[in-house]
N, C-alpha and C positions, 0 to 999 in steps of 0.2 A: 204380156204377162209381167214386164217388169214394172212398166207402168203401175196395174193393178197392186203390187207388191210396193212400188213406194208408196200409192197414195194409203193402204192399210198401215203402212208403218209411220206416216206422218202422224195420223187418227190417231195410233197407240201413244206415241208422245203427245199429242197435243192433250191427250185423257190425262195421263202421269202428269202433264207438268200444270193442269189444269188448279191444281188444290197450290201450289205453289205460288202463282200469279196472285189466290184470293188472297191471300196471308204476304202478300208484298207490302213493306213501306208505306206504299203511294198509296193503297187500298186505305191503311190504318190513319195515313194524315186524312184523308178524306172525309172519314167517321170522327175525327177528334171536333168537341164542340170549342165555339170560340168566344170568349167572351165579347159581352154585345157594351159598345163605349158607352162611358157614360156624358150625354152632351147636353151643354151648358148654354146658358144665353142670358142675355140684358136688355133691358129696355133701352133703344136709342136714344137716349137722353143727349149726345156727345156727337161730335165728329167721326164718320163712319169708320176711318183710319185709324184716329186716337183707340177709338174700340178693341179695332181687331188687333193691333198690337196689344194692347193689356192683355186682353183674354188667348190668344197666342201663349202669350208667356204663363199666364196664369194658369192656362191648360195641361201644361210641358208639366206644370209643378206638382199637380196635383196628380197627375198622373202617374211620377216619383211616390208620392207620398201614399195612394190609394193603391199603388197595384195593379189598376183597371186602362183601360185606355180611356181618354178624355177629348172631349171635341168640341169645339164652340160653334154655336150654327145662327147666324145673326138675322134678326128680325125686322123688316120693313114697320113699324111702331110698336106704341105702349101696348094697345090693344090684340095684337098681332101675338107681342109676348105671353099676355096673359090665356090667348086663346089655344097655344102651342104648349103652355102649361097644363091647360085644362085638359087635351088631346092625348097627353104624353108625350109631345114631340118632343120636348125640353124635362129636362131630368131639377134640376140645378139654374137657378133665376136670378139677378142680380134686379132686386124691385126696388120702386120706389115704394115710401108708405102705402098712397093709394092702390096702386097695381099689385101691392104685393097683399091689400087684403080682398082685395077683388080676386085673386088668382086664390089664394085659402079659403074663399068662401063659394069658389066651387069644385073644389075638390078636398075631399074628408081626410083628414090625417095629414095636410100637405103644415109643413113645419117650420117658421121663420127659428132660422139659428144660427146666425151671424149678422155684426152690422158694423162697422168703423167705429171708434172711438168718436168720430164728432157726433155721427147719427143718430146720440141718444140725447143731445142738445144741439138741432140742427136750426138753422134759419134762411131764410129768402131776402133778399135785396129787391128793392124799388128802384131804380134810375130813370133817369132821366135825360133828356138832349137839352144840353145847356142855351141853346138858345129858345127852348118852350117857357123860358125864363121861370119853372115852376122850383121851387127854395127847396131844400132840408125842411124832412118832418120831424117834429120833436117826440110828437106822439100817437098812438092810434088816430083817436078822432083828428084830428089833425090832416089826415087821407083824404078828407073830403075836399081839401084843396083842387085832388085832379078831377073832379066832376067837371064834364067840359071839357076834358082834353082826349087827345087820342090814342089809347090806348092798347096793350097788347100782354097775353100770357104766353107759355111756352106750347109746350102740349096741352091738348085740354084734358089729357089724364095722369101730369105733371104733379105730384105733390107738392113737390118748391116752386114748380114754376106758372101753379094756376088753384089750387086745392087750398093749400096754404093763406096766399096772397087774398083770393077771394073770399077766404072766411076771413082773414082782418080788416079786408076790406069791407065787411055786410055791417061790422060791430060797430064803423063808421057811420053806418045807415048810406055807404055806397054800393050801387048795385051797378052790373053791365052796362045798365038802361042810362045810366048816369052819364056814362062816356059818348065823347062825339062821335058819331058815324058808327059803325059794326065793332065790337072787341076783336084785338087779332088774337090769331093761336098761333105761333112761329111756328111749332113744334118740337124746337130745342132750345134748349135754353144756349149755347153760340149762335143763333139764328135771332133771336130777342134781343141779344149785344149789340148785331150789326143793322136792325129794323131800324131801333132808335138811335145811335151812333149816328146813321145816315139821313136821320130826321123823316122816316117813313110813317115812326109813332113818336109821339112825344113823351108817350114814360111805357114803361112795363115792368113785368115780376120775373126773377130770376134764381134758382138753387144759389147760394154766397158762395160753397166752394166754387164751383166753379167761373164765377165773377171774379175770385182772387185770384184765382192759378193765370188766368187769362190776362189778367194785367201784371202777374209778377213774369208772365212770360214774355208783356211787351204787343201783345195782341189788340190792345182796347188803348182806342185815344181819347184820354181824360182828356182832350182839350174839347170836345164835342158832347160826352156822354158824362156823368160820375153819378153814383149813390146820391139817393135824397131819403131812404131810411130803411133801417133794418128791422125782421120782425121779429116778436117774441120768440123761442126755443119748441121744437118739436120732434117728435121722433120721426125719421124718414127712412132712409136706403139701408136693405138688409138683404139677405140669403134666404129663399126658400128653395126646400126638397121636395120634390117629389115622393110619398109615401111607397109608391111602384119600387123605389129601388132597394126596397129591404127584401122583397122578393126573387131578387134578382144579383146581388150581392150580400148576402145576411142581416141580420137583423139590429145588426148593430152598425149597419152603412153610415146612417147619419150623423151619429156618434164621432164617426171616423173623419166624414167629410167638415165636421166642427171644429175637430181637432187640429186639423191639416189646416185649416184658417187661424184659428188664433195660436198656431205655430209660427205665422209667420215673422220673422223678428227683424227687427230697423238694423240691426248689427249684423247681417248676415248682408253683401251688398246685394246678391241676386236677391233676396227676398223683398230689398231697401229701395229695387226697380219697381218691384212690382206695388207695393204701399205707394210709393210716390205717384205712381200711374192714376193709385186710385184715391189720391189726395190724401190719404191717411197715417197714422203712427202707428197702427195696429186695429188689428180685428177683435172686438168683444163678442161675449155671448148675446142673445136674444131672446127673446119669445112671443108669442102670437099676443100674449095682454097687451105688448107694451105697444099695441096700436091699434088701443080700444079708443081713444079718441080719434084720432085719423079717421078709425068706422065710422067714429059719429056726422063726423063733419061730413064724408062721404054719401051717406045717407041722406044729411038735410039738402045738399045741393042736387041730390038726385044721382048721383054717380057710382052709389054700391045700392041694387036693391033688396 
């Protein structure tokens, strides 16, 4: 009987304290929604390492600055990027010209709005391995010199390092066909430094920043490789968004994420890391025209349909 009489008096408490348990803490964090990161990425243009450092840091900042949680999620190439943009995997894109109107021209509302201060008069270097004995260009036409040597671009969906180089190259009247043996594609532009440096190719095309950092770092042996010409000015590497995150952070997200870049300032030193990383003095605004030539070019070589 006593049995019976505890197990009915457990039942009555565990009824009473039943509403108590729902309404616990634990129950309410559970139901609490959380916001969903906003993650970022770049096209591997760079040393995998160099990368994740920048964008580490640049993650940390913006994540200050937005509110939101921030994540950098890195991509195996150019193509890789632009197709994790299309998908939604990637919020937030650091393109180059070409990749970044490939990635806005397949998806609607996607918005270039940021880009470096050099960005908006960017150029490509030609080098060469000093023993292909090929001289300094003075000028365009002048590129036909390398018809007959061996050749190499970066990615083949590189603006500086293949996009660029190839359309001053065609004005020359040289084409791929021109060069001995197959054109190479390195796929980055530090990978083009050290092809030719080691006499693998005898000249290729290359993004200039990053040819200068690389020798003001001490990385490049001028006694093997140096410039034999630089090209005219183009617009190149910029910020695109994703349209999905107005949805998802209001409507003024983009707004915000513009701001928080060309917030960035050379006299702050944490900020003075993060510009240096990415070769710059500052962040300027942008917009989709300002690489309505880029489309063009992209177009005639077959590269944006």
């Amino acid at each position: 009987m006593a049995s019976l009489r505890n197990v009915l008096v457990s039942g009555i408490l565990l009824f009473l304290l039943s509403p108590l348990v729902a309404c616990s803490p634990a129950s309410e964090t559970g139901n609490e929604t959380t916001v969903e990161p906003l993650i970022a990425g770049a096209i591997p243009d760079q040393d995998p390492e160099k990368l994740q450092r920048l964008y580490d840091k640049l993650a940390n900042y913006l994540e200050t600055e937005l509110g939101v949680p921030v994540e950098y999620k890195p991509v195996t190439d150019y193509a890789a990027a632009v197709t994790a943009f299309r998908v939604g995997d990637l919020d937030l894109v650091w393109f180059g010209g070409l990749t970044g109107v490939q990635a806005r021209s397949q998806v609607e509302g996607a918005e270039a709005i940021a880009q470096r201060d050099i960005d908006a008069e960017f150029t490509s270097v030609f080098i060469a391995n000093k023993n292909s004995e090929l001289q300094p260009i003075q000028d365009i036409q002048e590129l036909s010199k390398l018809k007959g040597s061996t050749f190499t671009f970066g990615s083949e969906s590189s603006t500086s390092g293949r996009l660029m180089p190839q359309y001053f190259l065609e004005q020359a009247g040289v084409t791929p066909e021109d060069f001995q043996g197959e054109v190479g594609f390195s796929g980055s532009h530090d990978t083009t430094i050290q092809l030719v440096e080691a006499g693998s190719y005898q000249a290729g095309a290359l993004n200039s920043q990053v040819w200068k950092s690389r020798v003001e770092a001490g990385d490049v042996d001028l006694n093997k490789v140096d410039v034999i010409w630089e090209t005219p000015t183009y617009y190149d590497y910029h910020w695109v968004i994703h349209p999905d995150v107005k949805s998802r952070y209001g409507e003024d997200f983009s707004q915000k994420v513009q701001a928080a870049l060309l917030k960035l300032d050379p006299n702050n030193p944490e900020h003075q890391e993060i510009l240096d990383l990415f070769g710059a003095d500052k962040f300027i605004s942008t917009e989709n025209s300002n690489y309505a030539q880029i489309e063009k070019v992209g177009r005639q070589i077959g590269k944006i349909k």
